[in-house]
Steps between C-alpha positions, in 0.01 A plus 500: 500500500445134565742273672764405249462711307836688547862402549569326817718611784807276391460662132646825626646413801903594564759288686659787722783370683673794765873503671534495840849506692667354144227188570222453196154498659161436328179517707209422322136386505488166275111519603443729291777478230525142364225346294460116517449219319190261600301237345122614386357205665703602843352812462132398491524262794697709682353757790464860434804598373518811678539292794875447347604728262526880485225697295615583157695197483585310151428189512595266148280203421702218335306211388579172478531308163110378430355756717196650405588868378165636708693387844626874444234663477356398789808565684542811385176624555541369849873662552316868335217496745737487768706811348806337407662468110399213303746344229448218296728310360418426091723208397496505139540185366265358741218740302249230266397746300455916453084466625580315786814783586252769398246398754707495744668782439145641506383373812806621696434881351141466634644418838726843479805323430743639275832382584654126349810298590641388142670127449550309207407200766641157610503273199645575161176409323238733419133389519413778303592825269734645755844361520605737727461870669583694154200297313263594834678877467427528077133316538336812608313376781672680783396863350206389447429425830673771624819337700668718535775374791696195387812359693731289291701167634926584512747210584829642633588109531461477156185378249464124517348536112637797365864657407616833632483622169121381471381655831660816397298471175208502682516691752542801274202394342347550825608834559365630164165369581510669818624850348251470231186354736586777760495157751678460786729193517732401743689209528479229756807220527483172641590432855894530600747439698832618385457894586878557388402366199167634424674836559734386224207452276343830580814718428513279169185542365380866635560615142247266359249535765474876431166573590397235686537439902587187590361268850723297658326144596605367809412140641289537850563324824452114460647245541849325293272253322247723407755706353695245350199372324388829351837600416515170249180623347607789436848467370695638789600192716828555423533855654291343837787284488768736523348662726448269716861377486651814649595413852316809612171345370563156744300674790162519238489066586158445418372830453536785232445863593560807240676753754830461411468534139282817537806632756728372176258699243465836662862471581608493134202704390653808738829436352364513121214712493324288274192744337355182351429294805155657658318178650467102692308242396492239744437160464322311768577173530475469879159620463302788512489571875872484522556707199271749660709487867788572268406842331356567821834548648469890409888565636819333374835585554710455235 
């Protein structure tokens, strides 16, 4: 079977938490657990990525508005020749027209990869027929092409665009497809910082997830203003800044690191026993060789 071709490590994986002396401790290998989140163009200048990242690792391709859609390809035929899990990411709305999404889609198959990263995308405006992931979903493209993996965005800080009501909607739109498709979907939420919180959201919505596993994303080592900036792009500034104003957080200074909030999330994850949550998805903005010294860390003590 070629590379990619089935579900990645984090796809499966478990978070197994175990009690010792009445203290919660987690030891696991992020190496080889967490997929990550890196630009296509980062990809294709970078050095062999085996040099950083664990075979089998998943490794999403985002691309930037006005990027050329064949930036993925070439990074995921460079990320499958190394033996690790390509995903693209298809932003819908950024789509010109079904050919153009139909080569593409092509051209990725032909490279053995199977799997996709669904977003509506950025900007409220379409440039084409798909105003969001249900019109990519219903245009038939992704059977024909045989994707047959799809992760799906979740915002446990809420939708900048959408109601409750409306995400809902969808996402059991979602689900059908998958039952019906016989795909596997997971979903994938942006990064965050309030664990209590996204705990909260979990216990919340596990009825409506049914089916699908969810992937925490988590914001890499970097530094405050590299956080602060994506955060703002993203929507989430204002849990950065909550964060940030706990005294506990003064010590971070100049610096982020994700350690405590992992020690946070297998801490309430070992207290709820949440089915649902079965994956990481970090985000590297301190770069990739940091990112990489990070999952490297094989044990933690939580």
């Amino acid at each position: 079977m070629e590379a990619g071709s089935e579900p990645s490590v984090i796809a499966d994986a478990e978070l197994v938490s175990a009690h010792n002396s009445g203290d919660l401790k987690a030891s696991y290998g992020l190496k080889h657990f967490a997929s990550i989140e890196i630009l296509p163009t980062q990809v294709i200048k970078a050095p062999p990525l085996s040099e950083l990242f664990a075979e089998g690792t998943e490794i999403y391709l985002p691309l930037l508005r006005g990027d050329d859609l064949n930036l993925s390809v070439t990074a995921a035929k460079k990320i499958l020749d190394e033996r690790m899990v390509a995903t693209p990411h298809l932003a819908a709305r950024s789509v010109s027209d079904a050919s153009q999404l139909d080569e593409w889609l092509h051209e990725l198959a032909e490279a053995g990869c199977n799997r996709l990263m669904l977003i509506a995308g950025d900007s409220l405006a379409h440039q084409g027929p798909y105003r969001d992931t249900l019109d990519v979903l219903s245009s038939g493209l992704l059977e024909k092409h045989g994707f047959i993996h799809l992760g799906v965005a979740a915002h446990p800080d809420g939708h900048a665009h959408a109601s409750e009501s409306d995400v809902r909607s969808a996402l059991e739109i979602k689900k059908t497809y998958a039952r019906e498709k016989d795909v596997h979907m997971w979903l994938v939420t942006q990064f965050v910082f309030d664990m209590t919180n996204f705990a909260k959201w979990l216990d919340e919505w596990e009825e409506a997830f049914d089916i699908l596993p969810v992937h925490v994303g988590i914001a890499g080592p970097s530094s405050l203003a590299s956080l602060m900036r994506y955060a703002a792009r993203c929507g989430v500034a204002t849990s950065v800044k909550m964060l940030l104003s706990n005294r506990n957080s003064r010590r971070l200074m100049s610096s982020w690191n994700p350690d405590d909030q992992m020690k946070e999330l297998y801490e309430l994850c070992g207290k709820q026993a949440s089915r649902r949550l079965k994956g990481l998805h970090l985000f590297p903005f301190g770069g990739l060789e940091s990112a990489a010294r990070w999952l490297g860390e094989e044990e933690r003590e939580t």
